[in-house]
C-alpha positions, 0 to 999 in steps of 0.5 A: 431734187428731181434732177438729183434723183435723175443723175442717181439713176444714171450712175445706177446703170452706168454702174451695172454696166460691163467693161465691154458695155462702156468699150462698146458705148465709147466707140460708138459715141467716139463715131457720133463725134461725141467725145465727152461721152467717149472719155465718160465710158473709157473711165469706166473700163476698169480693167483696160489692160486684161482686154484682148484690144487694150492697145486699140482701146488706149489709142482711142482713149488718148484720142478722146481725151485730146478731143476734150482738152482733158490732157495730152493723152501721153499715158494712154499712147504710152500705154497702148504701144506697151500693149502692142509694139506694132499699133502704128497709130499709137507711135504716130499719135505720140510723135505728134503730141512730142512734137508739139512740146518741141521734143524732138529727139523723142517725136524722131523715134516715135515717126522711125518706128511708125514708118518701120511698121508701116512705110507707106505712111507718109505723114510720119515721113512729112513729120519726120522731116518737119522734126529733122528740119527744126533739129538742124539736120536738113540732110535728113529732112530733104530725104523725109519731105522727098520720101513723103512726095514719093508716096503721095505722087506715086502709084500705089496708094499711101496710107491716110491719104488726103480726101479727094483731089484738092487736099491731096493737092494742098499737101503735095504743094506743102511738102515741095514748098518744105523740101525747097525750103530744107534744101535751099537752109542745107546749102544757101551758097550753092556748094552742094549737090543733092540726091532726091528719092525721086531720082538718083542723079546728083543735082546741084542743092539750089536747082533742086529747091528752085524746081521744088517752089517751082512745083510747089506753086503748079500745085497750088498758086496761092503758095505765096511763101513758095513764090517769093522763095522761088523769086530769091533763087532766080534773082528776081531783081524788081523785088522790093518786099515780101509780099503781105500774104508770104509774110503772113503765111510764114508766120501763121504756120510758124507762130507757136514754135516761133519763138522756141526755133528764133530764141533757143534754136538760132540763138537770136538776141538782136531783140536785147541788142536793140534795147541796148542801143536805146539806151545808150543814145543818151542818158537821160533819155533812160529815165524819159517815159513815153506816151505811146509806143509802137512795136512794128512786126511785133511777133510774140512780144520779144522786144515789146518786153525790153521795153514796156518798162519805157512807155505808157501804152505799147501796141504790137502790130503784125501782119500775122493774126496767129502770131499776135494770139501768141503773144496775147496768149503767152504774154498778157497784158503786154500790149495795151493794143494790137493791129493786124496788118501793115505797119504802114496802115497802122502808122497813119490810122492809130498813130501819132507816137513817141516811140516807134521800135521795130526788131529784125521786122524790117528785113522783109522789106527791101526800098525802105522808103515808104516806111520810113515816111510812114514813120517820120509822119507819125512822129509826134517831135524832134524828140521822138524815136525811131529805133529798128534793126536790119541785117547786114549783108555777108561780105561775099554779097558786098563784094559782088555788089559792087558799087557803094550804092546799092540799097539791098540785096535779096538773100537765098533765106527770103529776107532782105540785107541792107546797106548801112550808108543807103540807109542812112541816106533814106533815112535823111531823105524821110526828115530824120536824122541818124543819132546812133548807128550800131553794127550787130555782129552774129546776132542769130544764126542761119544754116549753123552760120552766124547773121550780122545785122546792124541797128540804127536810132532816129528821130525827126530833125 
């Protein structure tokens, strides 16, 4: 009763309050980081729209909101530009929260007319060109993630600039690692020449994305996605894998979108082609179900879907803690366990398996041979499968390889192709046979070019 009585006496006073009491007392909790509050006395406006500073108001609501989880915000950032056309923030703040829902062609005109307002604003440029990259435009992402490190290399001073020296040097090193990145997507043949905001001069695409890695790393030397890029262009030939810390950045940063970019953007169904092959090794290996699977660079649980309906229990293994939380969160229930970490440490700590299953994981790995003893070790039996996918090489690489005998080649996308015949030697070596090989013709694509991989299922002999 007493506490009842209590909330009586607040509501009383919250209700005698004015439309400029509850604007005031929302600012200033908003200040004291209490955004509950915030949103409690921006309810309370009941006539937000005849006020001189709706727009402002609007812009802090949406922000509150989000701060709470009590929505997106997009009504009152709507609203807020309705008001005034020139609140820089309002566009910017609604580029973010399209961009987030992969509505990029609306997150484009947000970030434009953010930056037509205010030029200085480097973080719509970086955005813009973030936007640019996933459409498939990488023209005008290089010409974005260039004008952002223009404005903040620069002498005048940008808008929103990071807080202090370091933050300033962890963007800069973000941006030249996204403007190598672009670069390097826009001409991974090395046919182009390109223009920088920097500079003037035309210079050949692949220089530029090497310089830009390159600077990348002055800037941080921890950019470990920027150092094994850098590696691809300047052939650096003892490569044999990524490293554990750039595989795990890449897919830390891209875990949300992941699967959108893969599946919707790149066309990628290598995970179903996999299946397929499984399927078709023998027909009565299709009614058999296994005991424990495992599913090698899991990701967010593609191909654990193709085959959960095979086996008992399924763990999902990545090296990517945000991208397992990804797939918990959006599939639940489909891995009955999941490992952060190295395939090849889950296989000897959690195994033994009947099934090992890996899609398109592997081509981060270029000497396949520790893995795949990993595998054959975990394999419970002659009767357990090992079925993975790799990607082939483009007939211009065989044709400069060579020689037959060559085991991989490190391509400009950071990922490695492999030999179909080293493979299959490999494989032997580890005390597996080869019972079905498959060739995987474009099953992705890469630049607006299709990708041809190859799948092979093995067991132990």
């Amino acid at each position: 009763m007493i506490l009842f009585a209590i909330e009586l006496v607040f509501a009383a006073i919250s209700s005698a309050l004015s439309d400029e009491e509850h604007y005031d007392l929302a600012i200033s909790s908003m200040v004291a980081g209490d955004m509950h509050s915030a949103v409690y006395h921006f309810e309370r406006i009941t006539s937000i729209d005849s006020h001189p500073q709706a727009s402002f108001i609007y812009t802090n609501y949406a922000t509150a909101i989000q701060a709470v989880g009590g929505g997106d915000g997009e009504e009152q950032l709507v609203s807020a530009i309705r008001h005034d056309e020139t609140n820089v923030d309002a566009h910017f703040y609604l580029g973010i929260l399209y961009q987030d829902g992969n509505n990029n062609f609306s997150a484009e005109t947000c970030y434009k007319a953010a930056l037509e307002l205010d030029p200085f604003n480097w973080e719509s440029s970086a955005n813009l060109g973030a936007v640019y990259h996933d459409l498939g435009d990488f023209a005008n992402a290089v010409d974005q993630f260039g004008n952002a490190i223009v404005l903040l290399e620069g002498e005048l001073e940008p808008t929103n600039a990071p807080l202090g020296e370091k933050d300033r040097r962890s963007s800069l090193s973000d941006l030249h690692y996204r403007l190598g990145y672009s670069l390097l997507t826009y001409d991974p043949q090395d046919t182009k020449k390109c223009t920088l905001a920097s500079s003037k001069a035309a210079v050949p695409c692949l220089a530029l994305a090497s310089n830009s890695f390159s600077r990348a790393l002055q800037f941080n030397s921890e950019n470990h996605a920027a150092e094994h890029l850098l590696s691809t262009l300047t052939k650096d030939s003892g490569m044999e894998r990524a490293s554990n810390e750039y595989v795990r950045q890449l897919f830390d940063e891209y875990s949300t979108n992941f699967e959108n970019s893969l599946v919707n953007d790149l066309k990628y169904d290598g995970f179903r082609r996999v299946r397929g092959a499984f399927d078709r090794v023998s027909p009565k290996r299709k009614k058999r179900l296994y005991s424990r699977a495992i599913d090698i660079g899991c990701g967010t649980g593609l191909l654990g879907v193709e085959f959960r309906n095979v086996t008992k229990h399924l763990t999902g293994v990545d090296l990517s803690s945000k991208i397992l939380e990804e797939a918990i969160r959006t599939r639940p229930g489909l891995y009955d366990s999941v490992f952060t970490g190295d395939a090849i440490e889950a296989l000897s700590e959690i195994g033994p398996f009947d099934l090992v299953i890996a899609a398109d994981s592997l081509i981060y790995i270029g000497d396949l041979t520790d893995l795949f003893s990993a595998v054959a070790g975990s394999l419970w039996d002659a009767t357990s499968l090992f079925v993975f996918s790799l990607e082939k090489c483009s007939k211009k690489t065989v044709q400069a390889l060579g020689a037959n005998d060559w085991k991989f080649n490190l391509q400009p996308s950071g990922r490695f192709c492999h030999n179909d015949r080293t493979v299959h030697k490999m494989i032997k070596e580890a005390n597996m046979v080869v019972e079905r090989y498959e060739s995987m013709e474009a099953f992705r694509s890469e630049g607006g070019k299709p990708v041809d991989g190859h799948i092979f299922v093995a067991r132990l002999r």
